[in-house]
TORKOL-4160 file (C-alpha; in steps of 0.2 Angstrom, whole numbers, padded with zeros to 4 digits, m for minus):
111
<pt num="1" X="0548" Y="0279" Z="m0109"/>
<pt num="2" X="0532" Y="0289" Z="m0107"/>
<pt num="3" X="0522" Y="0276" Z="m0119"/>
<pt num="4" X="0528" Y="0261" Z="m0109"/>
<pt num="5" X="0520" Y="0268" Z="m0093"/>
<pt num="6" X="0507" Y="0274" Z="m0101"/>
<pt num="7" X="0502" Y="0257" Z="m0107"/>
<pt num="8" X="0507" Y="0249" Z="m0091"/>
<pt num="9" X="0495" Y="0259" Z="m0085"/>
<pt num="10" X="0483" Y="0257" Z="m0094"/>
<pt num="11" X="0485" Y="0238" Z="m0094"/>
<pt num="12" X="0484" Y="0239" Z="m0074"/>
<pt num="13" X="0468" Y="0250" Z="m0075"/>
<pt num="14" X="0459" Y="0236" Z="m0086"/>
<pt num="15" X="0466" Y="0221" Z="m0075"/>
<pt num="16" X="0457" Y="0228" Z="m0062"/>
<pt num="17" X="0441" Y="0229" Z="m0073"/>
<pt num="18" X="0443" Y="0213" Z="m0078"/>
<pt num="19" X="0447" Y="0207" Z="m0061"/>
<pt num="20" X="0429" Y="0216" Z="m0054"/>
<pt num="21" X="0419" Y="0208" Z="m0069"/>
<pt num="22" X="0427" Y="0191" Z="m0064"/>
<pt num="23" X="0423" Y="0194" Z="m0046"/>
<pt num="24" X="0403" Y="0199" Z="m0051"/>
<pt num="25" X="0402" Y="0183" Z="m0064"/>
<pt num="26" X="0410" Y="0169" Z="m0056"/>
<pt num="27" X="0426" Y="0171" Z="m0064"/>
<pt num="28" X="0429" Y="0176" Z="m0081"/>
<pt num="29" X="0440" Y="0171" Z="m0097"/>
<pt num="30" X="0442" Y="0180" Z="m0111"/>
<pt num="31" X="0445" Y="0182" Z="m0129"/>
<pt num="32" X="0456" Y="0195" Z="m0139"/>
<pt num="33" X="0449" Y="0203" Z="m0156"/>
<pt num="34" X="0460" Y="0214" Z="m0168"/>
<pt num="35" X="0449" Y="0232" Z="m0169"/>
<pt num="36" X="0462" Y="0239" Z="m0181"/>
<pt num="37" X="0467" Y="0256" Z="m0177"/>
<pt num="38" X="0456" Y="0257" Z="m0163"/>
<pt num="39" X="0463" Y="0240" Z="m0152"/>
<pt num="40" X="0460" Y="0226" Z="m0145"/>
<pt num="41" X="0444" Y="0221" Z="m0138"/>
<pt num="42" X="0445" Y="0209" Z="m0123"/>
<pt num="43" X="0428" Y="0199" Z="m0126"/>
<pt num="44" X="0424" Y="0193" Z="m0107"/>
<pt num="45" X="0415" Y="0178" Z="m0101"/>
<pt num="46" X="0409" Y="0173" Z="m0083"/>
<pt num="47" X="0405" Y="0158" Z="m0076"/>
<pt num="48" X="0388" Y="0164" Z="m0076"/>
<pt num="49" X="0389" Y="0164" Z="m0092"/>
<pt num="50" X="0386" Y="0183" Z="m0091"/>
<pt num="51" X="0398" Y="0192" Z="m0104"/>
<pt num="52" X="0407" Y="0210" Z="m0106"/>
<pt num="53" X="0421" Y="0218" Z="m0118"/>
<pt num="54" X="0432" Y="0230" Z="m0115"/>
<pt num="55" X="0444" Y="0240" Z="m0127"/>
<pt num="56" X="0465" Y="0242" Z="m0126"/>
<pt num="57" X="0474" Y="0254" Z="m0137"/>
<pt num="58" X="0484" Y="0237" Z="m0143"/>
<pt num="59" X="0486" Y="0221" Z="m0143"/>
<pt num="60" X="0501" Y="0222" Z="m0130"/>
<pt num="61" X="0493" Y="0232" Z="m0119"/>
<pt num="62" X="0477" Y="0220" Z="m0118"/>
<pt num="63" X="0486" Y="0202" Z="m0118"/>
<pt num="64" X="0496" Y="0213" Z="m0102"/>
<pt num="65" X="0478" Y="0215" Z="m0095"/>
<pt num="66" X="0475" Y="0198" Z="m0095"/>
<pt num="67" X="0489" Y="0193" Z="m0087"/>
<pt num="68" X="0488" Y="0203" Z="m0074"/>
<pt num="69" X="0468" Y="0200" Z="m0071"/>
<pt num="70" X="0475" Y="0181" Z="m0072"/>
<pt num="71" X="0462" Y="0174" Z="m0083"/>
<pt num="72" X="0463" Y="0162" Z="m0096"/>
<pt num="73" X="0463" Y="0169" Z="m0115"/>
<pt num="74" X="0457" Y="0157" Z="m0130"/>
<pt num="75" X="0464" Y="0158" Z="m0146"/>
<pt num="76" X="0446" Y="0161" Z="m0156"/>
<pt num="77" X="0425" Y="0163" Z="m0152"/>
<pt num="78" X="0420" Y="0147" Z="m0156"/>
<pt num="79" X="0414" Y="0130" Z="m0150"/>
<pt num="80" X="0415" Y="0128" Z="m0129"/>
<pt num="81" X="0419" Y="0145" Z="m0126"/>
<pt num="82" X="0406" Y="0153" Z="m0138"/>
<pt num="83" X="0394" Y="0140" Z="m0129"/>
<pt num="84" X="0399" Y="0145" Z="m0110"/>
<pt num="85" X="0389" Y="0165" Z="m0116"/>
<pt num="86" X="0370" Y="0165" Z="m0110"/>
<pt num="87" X="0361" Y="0178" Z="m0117"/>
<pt num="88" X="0344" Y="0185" Z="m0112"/>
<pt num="89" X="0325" Y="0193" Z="m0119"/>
<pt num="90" X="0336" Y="0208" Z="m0120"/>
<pt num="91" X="0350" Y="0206" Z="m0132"/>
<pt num="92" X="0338" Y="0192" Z="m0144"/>
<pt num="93" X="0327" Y="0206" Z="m0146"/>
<pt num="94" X="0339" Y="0221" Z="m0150"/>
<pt num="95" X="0349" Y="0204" Z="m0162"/>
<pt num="96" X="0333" Y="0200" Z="m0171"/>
<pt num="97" X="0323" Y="0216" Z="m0166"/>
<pt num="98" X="0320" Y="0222" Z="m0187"/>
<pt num="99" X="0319" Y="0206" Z="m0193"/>
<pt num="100" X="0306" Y="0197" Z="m0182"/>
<pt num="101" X="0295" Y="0213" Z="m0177"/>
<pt num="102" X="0304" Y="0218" Z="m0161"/>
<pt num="103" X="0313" Y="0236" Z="m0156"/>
<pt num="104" X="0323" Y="0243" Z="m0168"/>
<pt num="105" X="0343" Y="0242" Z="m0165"/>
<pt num="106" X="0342" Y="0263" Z="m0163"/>
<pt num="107" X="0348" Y="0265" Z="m0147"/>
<pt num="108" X="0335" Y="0277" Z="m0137"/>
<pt num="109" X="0339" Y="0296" Z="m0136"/>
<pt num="110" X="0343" Y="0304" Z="m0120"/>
<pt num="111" X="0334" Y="0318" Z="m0115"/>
């Protein structure tokens, strides 16, 4: 009994992110991947093309999510869906950053 509202919680605490991310982009739809033991990542797209992931502790708790943030799931990353994600100077250098000269993918240490 303690789980299940656990997870509902949970579920109603990332709707609510989902909800905010879709309210700043446009709208949103979004994209489960299998983590393994860690989850489920909810892979988000906006209508800006902006995009976001968050993580649920399983793939219940994360289709629930998305149900309650009301947005529309595809079944893989691919084709329309992969083509809707614009990506910026920031994330081709940190993707290519080794290979073509730029900043390394070390993320920079706080102080």
């Amino acid at each position: 009994m303690a789980d299940t509202k656990q997870a509902e919680r949970k579920a109603a605490k990332l709707a609510k992110e989902i909800t905010a991310f879709a309210g700043q982009h446009g709208g949103a739809e979004g994209q489960l991947a299998h983590l393994g033991q860690m989850g489920t990542r909810i892979v988000l797209v906006g209508g800006d093309g902006g995009w976001g992931d968050l993580v649920a502790p399983s793939h219940a708790v994360a289709q629930s999510a998305a149900e309650k943030a009301g947005i529309t799931l595809h079944e893989s990353f691919d084709g329309d869906f992969a083509a809707k994600v614009r990506t910026g100077p920031y994330e081709w250098s940190r993707m290519a950053g080794i290979q073509v000269g730029g900043p390394s993918n070390d993320l920079p240490q706080s102080a």
